[in-house]
C-alpha positions in Angstrom: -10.4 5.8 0.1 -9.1 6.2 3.3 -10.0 9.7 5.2 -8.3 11.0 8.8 -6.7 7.9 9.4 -4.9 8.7 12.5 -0.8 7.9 12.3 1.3 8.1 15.1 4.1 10.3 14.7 7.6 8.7 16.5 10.0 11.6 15.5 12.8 9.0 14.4 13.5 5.3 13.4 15.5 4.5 16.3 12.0 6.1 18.6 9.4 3.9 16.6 11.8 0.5 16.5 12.3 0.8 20.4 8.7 1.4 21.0 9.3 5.1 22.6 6.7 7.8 23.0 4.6 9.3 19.7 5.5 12.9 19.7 1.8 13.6 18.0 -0.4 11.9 15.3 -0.7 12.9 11.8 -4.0 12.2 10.3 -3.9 10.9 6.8 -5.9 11.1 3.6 -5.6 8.9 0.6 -7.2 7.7 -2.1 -6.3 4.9 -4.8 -8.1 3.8 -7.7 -6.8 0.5 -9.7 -8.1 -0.2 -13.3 -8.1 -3.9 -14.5 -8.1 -5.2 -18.3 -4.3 -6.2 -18.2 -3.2 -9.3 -19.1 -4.3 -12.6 -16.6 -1.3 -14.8 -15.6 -2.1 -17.7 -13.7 1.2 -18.9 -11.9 1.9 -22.0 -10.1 4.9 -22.4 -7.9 5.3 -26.1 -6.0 8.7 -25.6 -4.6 7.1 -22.9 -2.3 3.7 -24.7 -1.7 1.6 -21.7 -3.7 -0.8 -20.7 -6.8 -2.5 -18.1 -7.8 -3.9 -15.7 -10.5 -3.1 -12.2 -11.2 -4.6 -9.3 -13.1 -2.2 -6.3 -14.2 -3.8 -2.6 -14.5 -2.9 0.9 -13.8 -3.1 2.5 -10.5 -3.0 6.0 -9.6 -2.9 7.2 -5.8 -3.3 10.8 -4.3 -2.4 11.2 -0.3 -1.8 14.0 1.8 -1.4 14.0 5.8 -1.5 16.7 8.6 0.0 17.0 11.9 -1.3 20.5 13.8 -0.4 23.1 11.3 2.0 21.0 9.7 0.6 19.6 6.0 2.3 17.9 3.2 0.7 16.9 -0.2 2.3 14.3 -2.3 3.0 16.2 -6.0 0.6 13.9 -8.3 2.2 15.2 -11.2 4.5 12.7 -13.3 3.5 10.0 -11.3 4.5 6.5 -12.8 3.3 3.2 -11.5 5.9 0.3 -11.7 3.7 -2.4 -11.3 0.0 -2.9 -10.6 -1.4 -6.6 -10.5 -3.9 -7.9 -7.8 -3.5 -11.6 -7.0 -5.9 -14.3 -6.0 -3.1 -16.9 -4.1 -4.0 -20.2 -2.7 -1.1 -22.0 -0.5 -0.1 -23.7 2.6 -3.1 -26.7 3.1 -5.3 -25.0 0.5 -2.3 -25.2 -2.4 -3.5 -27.8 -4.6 
């Protein structure tokens, strides 16, 4: 759960990528809940130096943000979640 979580607010793409003024901050709420019980895969990859485990599940997440009397909600209806896993990795000096 995440509450007022203050977001800068750079107008544009081209204003946030060349570091330009914020024009306000929006302040964001969220929340995301993850359920387990999927399948467990354990994967091991040498030519890229990693391993790991990884649970799949079923996420849902529910956000909304405000800047002065601007709001938006995000429409939680229909929502479909493509993929939801959480992985334990190990790589680099700890890939064994």
């Amino acid at each position: 759960m995440l509450e007022d979580f203050e977001l800068p607010d750079f107008h544009d793409l081209l204003n946030s990528l060349h570091r330009g003024p914020s024009v306000g901050t929006g302040l964001v709420d969220m929340s995301l809940t993850w359920s387990g019980r999927g399948q467990v895969s354990h994967v091991r990859d040498p030519a890229n130096g990693f391993t790991g485990r990884k649970v799949t599940g079923t996420s849902h997440i529910s956000w909304s943000v405000t800047e002065g009397d601007f709001s938006f909600t995000a429409d939680e209806a229909g929502q479909t979640s493509l993929v939801s896993e959480v992985w334990k990795e190990r790589n680099g000096r700890f890939f064994s």
